[in-house]
C-alpha positions in Angstrom: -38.6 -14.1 -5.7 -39.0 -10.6 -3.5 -38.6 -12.6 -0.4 -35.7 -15.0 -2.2 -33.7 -11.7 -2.4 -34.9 -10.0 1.0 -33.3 -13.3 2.7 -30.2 -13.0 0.4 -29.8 -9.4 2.0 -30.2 -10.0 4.8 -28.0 -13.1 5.1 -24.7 -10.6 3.0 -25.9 -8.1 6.1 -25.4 -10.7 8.7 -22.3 -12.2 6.9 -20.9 -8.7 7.2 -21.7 -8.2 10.5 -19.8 -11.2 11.3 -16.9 -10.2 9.5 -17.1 -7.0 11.3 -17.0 -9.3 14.8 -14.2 -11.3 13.7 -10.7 -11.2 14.5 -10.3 -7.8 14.3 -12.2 -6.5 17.2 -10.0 -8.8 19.4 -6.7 -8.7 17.7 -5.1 -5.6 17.4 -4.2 -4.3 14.2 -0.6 -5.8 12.7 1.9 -3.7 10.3 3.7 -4.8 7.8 6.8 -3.2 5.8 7.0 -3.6 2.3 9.6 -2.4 0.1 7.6 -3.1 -3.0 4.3 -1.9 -4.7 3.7 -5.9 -4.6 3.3 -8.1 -2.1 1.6 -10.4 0.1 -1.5 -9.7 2.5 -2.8 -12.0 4.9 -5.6 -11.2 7.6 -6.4 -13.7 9.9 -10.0 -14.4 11.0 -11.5 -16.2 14.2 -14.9 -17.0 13.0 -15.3 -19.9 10.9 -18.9 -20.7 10.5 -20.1 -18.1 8.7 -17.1 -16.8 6.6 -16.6 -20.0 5.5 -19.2 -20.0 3.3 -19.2 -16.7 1.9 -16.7 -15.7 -0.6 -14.6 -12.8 0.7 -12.6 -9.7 -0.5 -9.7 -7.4 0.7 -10.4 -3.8 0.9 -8.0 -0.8 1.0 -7.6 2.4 1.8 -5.4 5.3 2.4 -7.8 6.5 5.2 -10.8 4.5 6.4 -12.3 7.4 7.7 -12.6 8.2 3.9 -14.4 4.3 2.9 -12.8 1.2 1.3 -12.5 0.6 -2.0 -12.2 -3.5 -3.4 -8.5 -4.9 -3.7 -9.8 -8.3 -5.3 -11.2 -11.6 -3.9 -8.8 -13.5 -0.8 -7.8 -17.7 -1.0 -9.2 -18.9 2.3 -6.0 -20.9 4.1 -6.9 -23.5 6.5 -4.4 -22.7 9.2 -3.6 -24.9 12.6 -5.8 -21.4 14.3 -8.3 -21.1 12.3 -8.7 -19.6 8.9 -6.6 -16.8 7.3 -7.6 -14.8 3.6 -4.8 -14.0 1.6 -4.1 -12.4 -1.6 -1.8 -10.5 -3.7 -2.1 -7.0 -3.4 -0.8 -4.0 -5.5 -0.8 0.1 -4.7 0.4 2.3 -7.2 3.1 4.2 -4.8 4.7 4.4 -1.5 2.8 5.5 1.2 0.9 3.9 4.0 -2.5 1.4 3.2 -4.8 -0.1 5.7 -6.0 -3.1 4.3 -9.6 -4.8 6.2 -11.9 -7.8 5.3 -15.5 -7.7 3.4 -18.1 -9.7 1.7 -19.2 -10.7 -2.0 -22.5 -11.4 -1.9 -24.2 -14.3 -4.3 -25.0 -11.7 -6.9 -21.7 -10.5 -7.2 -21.9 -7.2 -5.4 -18.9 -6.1 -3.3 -19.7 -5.2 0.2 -17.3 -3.5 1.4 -17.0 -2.7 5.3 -18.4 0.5 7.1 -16.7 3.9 6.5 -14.6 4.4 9.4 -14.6 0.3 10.2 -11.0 -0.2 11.6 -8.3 -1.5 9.6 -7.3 -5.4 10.0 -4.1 -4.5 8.8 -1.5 -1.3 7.8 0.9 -1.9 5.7 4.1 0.5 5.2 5.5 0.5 1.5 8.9 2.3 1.0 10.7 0.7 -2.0 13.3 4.2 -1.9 16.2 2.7 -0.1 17.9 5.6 2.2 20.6 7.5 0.7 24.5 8.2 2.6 27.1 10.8 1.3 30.3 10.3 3.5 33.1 13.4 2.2 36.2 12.1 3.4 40.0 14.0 2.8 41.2 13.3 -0.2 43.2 10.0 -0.8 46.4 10.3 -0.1 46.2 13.4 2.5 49.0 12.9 5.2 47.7 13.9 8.9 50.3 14.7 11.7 49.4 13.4 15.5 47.9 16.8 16.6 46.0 17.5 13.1 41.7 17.0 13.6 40.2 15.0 10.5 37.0 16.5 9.2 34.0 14.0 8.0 31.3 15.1 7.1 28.2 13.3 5.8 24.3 14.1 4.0 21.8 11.2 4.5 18.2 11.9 2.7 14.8 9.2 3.0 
């Protein structure tokens, strides 16, 4: 049994490790811009022997210098290229998230990737649309031919 679960280790460590190699070490990192606190995340990976047969998760964080915490477990797509993970994903306000592939291994446990592992993907919510105040003359105001007309405006993000 010790030697069941030393091999299941060591087969999540090399799943991992291959999830690591994937995609995002030649791809470079995609953004996205949401305006919602839902929406869609996709990550793309080249390897398709070995993630195939693991089940994998999305991380996020606000910093991956700082670690990854779980989003939830990705849908593997079958795409013309080769596979893609995708889920639904939900932060709790606007900001910037960088979003980056791990493992579950047969036990359950999450194994998320390495602190300071790059990010697969950084997505850019903003669901505060831009505001524009345009102060015109009042309506009705008569100008003669050599008179300037003052507009004045205050935008805020």
């Amino acid at each position: 049994m010790r030697n069941s679960m030393r091999f299941l280790a060591g087969m999540a460590v090399l799943c991992v490790s291959a999830l690591s190699a994937s995609g995002a070490q030649t791809q470079p990192m995609r953004e996205l811009y949401v305006r919602a606190h839902r929406f869609p995340v996709s990550i793309a990976s080249e390897r398709t022997d070995v993630l195939a047969s693991g089940r994998v998760e999305m991380f996020v964080s606000k910093s991956p210098a700082d670690g990854w915490m779980v989003d939830g477990t990705c849908l593997l797509v079958s795409m013309p290229d080769g596979l893609e993970y995708q889920r639904e994903a939900t932060v709790p306000y606007d900001g910037i998230f960088f979003f980056r592939l791990g493992m579950l291994d047969a036990s359950g446990n999450h194994m998320p990737p390495p602190d300071n592992a790059p990010a697969q993907l950084k997505v850019i919510v903003d669901t505060v649309a831009p505001v524009l105040e345009i102060a015109t003359p009042e309506e009705g105001t008569h100008f003669g031919p050599k008179e300037a007309i003052h507009i004045s405006w205050k935008t805020s993000d």
